[in-house]
Steps between C-alpha positions, in 0.01 A plus 500: 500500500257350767235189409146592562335216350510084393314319334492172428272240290531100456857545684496195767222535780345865311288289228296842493615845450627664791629808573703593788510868616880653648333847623791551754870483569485202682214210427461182694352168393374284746309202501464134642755266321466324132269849457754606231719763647804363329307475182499872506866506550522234215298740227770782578760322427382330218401757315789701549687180288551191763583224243594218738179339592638374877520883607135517443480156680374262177670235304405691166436835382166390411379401901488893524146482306194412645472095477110491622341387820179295611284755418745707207622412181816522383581844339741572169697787635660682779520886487674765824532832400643774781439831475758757625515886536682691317395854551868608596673402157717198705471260172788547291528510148149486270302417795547813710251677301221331648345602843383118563679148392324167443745201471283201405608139449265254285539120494309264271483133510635459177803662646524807409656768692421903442574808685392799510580872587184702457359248276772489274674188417872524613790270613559338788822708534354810494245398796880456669659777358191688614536429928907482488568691792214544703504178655254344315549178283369132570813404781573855598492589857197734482286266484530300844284148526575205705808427606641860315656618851709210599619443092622906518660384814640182427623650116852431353697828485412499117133440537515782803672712232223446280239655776746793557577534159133548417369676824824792360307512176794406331413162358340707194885621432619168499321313313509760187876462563482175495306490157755753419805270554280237363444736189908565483607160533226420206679793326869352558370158375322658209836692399700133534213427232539763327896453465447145363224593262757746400760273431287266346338759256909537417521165420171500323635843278770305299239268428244695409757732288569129271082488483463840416763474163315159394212701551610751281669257245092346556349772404715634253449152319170575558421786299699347198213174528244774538649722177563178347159340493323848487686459142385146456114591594549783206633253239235276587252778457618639176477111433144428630389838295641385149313146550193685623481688155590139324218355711267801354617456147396095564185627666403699204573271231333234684198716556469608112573084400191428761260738323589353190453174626149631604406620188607133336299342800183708406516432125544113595188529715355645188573239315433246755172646504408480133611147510252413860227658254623212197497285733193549575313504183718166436317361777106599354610349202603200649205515688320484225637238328456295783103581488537385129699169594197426807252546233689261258524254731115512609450458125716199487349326832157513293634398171654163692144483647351481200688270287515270786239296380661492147695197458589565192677826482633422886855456405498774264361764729728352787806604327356852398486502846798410594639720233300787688618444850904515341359890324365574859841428677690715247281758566545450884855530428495737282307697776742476749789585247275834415533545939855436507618695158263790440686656213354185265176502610352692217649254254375194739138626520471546136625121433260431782223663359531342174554161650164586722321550184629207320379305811158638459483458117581138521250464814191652272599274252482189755201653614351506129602141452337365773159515358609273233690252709198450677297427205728254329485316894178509489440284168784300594237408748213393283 
């Protein structure tokens, strides 16, 4: 694989999208110092998975985004993408299929991390996986900056071993052996695991044998409460049926005693009726006699009016007077006796009647003596 192309946006000093061309085998980049050679440098290795920020010379992952300037804001996120070639089928595995790579690294404020192969999300691993053995990676030696020359010299026999390691292409080997013995030892500690589960689940058998036959005891108990009050529920049916049909019989003989009852209830309405319309003729008599009695005692006012001036006869017509007032209050009484007991009335109003005409006869006779009284006053007088 060979890099053609990088580009970079918001990632340190590149605020704006930039795009650096590789059109040859070997590329220089010159330029006046703070221009931001080693920027470039920085942007490889970052986005082939640097995670320690002083590599990429920062205090914090975050310094590798554009912080703003005089005359720029600050921007949200740093993106560097490279491009390689990949016409000869040098990828391995999924990614050897396609004639050009894009690697791409995105970085938000929030702190969010993403990569990318061909614009699809994958792990940081697999970016590693993808270069083991070519010499590419964040600290491999391919990539020579500042200072890369005399650290290759100066290297430990282990870190040289590294460089040799990866310039033989067999660092790839390693490290799946690695994961391999890392995968076996897993396996060894998984099947000391396994072992104790096992002996545990032994323990746990015995138990779980004494839980199973008070399970069984459980549910054969069970089904004899189940049988058991299924019969219960059926007595208690047959029961609630025979005092449904007593409840019906009840119903029905209190329905046929309440239609009696209604029949009784109209004929006393009947009746209660006919005795409203007694009642009621009571009450014209009544009225009537009353009439009679006002007229009587209109009668009587003039009588006393007229015999006023009779000195004579005063005492004699006071007590008929008297005598009539004590016949009015019977018939008063009598009146409200005919209100309170209507079954005598008849008999009452007859006595009254005849009492009534008494009255009168005795008051035309008064009336006929008057004429005379006056008479014998008046020669009296001479």
């Amino acid at each position: 694989m060979r890099l053609t192309k990088l580009k970079l946006a918001g990632f340190k000093s590149f605020v704006d999208p930039t795009q650096v061309s590789l059109p040859g085998q070997l590329v220089g980049v010159v330029g006046p110092n703070g221009c931001g050679k080693s920027n470039i440098m920085d942007a490889v290795r970052w986005v082939l998975g640097e995670s320690k920020a002083s590599e990429l010379r920062g205090e914090s992952m975050m310094d590798v985004i554009f912080n703003g300037s005089t005359n720029r804001k600050p921007v949200s996120r740093a993106s560097v993408e490279l491009i390689f070639d990949n016409s000869l089928g040098r990828a391995l595995g999924q990614w050897s299929q396609y004639a050009e790579l894009s690697v791409k690294r995105v970085l938000t404020r929030s702190g969010q991390s993403d990569y990318f192969i061909n614009n699809l999300k994958v792990r940081r691993k697999d970016i590693t996986d993808l270069f083991l053995g070519t010499g590419l990676g964040p600290r491999a030696y391919a990539i020579i900056g500042q200072g890369m020359i005399s650290r290759i010299i100066e290297a430990k026999p282990d870190d040289l071993r590294v460089f040799l390691e990866e310039a033989a292409g067999v660092t790839r080997y390693k490290e799946r052996r690695k994961e391999t013995n890392g995968r076996l030892e897993d396996t060894r500690e998984n099947l000391l695991r396994v072992e104790d589960i096992r002996e545990e689940l032994g323990h746990q058998i015995a138990r779980l044998e004494s839980q199973a036959e008070v399970a069984r005891r459980y549910h054969a108990l069970n089904e004899q409460l189940v049988q058991k009050q299924q019969l219960l529920w059926l007595l208690k049916k047959r029961e609630a049926e025979a005092e449904r049909q007593r409840l019906a019989l009840d119903v029905e003989r209190a329905t046929t005693e309440l239609e009696a009852q209604s029949a009784a209830l109209r004929e006393t309405e009947t009746q209660a009726e006919a005795t409203r319309e007694a009642h009621f003729a009571a009450g014209d008599a009544l009225h009537n006699a009353q009439s009679g009695m006002y007229a009587a005692n209109a009668e009587v006012a003039r009588l006393e009016a007229e015999i006023r001036h009779r000195r004579e006869s005063r005492s004699q017509l006071e007590a008929r007077l008297v005598q009539l007032e004590d016949e009015l209050a019977r018939w008063t009484q009598n009146a409200e006796k005919l209100a309170e007991d209507r079954e005598r009335w008849e008999e009452q109003q007859e006595v009254t009647r005849l009492r009534v005409d008494e009255a009168e006869e005795r008051l035309h006779a008064q009336m006929n003596l008057a004429p005379q009284v006056e008479e014998d006053h008046a020669q009296a007088l001479d």
